[in-house]
C-alpha positions in Angstrom: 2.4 -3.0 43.7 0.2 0.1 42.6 3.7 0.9 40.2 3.7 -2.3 38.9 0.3 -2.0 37.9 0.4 1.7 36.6 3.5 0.5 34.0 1.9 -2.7 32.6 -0.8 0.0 32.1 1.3 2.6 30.5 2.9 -0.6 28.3 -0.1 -1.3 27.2 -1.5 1.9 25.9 2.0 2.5 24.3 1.7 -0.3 22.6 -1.6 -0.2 20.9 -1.0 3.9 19.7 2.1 2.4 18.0 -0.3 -0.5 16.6 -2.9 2.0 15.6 0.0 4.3 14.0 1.3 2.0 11.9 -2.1 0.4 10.5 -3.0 4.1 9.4 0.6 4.6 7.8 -0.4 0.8 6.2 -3.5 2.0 4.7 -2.5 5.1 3.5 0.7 3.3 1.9 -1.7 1.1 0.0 -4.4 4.0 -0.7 -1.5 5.6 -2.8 -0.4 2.5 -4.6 -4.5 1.8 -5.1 -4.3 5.4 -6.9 -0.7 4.8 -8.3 -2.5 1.4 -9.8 -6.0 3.5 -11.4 -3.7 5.9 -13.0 -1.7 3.1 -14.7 -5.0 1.7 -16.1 -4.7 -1.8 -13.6 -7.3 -1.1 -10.7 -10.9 -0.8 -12.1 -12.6 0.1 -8.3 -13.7 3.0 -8.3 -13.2 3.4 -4.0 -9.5 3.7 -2.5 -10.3 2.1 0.4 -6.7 1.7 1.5 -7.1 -2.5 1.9 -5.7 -4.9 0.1 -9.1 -6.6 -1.0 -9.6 -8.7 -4.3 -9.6 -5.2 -6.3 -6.5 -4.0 -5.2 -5.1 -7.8 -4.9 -5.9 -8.0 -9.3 -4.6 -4.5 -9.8 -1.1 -5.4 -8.4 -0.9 -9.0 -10.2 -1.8 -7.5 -13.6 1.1 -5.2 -13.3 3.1 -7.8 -11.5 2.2 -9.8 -14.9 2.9 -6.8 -17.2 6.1 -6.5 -15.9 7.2 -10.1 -16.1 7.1 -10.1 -12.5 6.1 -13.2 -10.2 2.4 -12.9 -10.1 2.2 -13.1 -6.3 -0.3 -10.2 -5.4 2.2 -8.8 -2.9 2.9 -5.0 -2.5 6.5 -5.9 -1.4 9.2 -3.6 -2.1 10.5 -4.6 -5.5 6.2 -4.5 -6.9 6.3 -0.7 -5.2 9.4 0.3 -7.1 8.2 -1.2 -10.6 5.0 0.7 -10.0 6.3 3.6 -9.4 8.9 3.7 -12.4 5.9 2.9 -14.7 4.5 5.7 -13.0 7.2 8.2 -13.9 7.7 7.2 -17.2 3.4 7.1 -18.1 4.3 10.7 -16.4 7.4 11.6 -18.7 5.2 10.3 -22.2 2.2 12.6 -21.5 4.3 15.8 -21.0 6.3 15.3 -23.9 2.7 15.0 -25.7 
């Protein structure tokens, strides 16, 4: 009985460090793209607060809109890869300066 008891336990705290992990992998995901966002001139906040609030949530649909994307506020996997080619080429413009 005191086994049974010891692995639900053990399951358990498994569990929520894998939770934890990935909400910290989450937030730093989105503090990058907040960053990637204020360098492309689309998030005005001045915090990168790694959450997708209203801020963040207007950053991504002006790109989104920029881009002749659906404006759906998302930071799905097609958004993150249009971001990040705008990225390189803003990049590639200012060292040819």
């Amino acid at each position: 009985m005191k086994r049974k008891y010891i692995s639900i336990a053990l399951c358990l705290v498994f569990t929520f460090s894998v939770v934890s992990i990935a909400f910290s992998m989450q937030q730093s995901v989105i503090m990058d793209y907040q960053k990637k966002l204020k360098t492309l001139g689309y998030y005005s906040s001045g915090e990168f607060n790694g959450k997708l609030d209203e801020a963040t949530i207007a950053a991504i649909k002006a790109c989104q809109k920029a881009c002749s994307m659906k404006e759906t506020g998302k930071l799905d996997k097609g958004t993150c890869k249009v971001i990040d080619k705008a990225l390189k080429e803003k990049e590639t413009k200012e060292k040819a300066k």
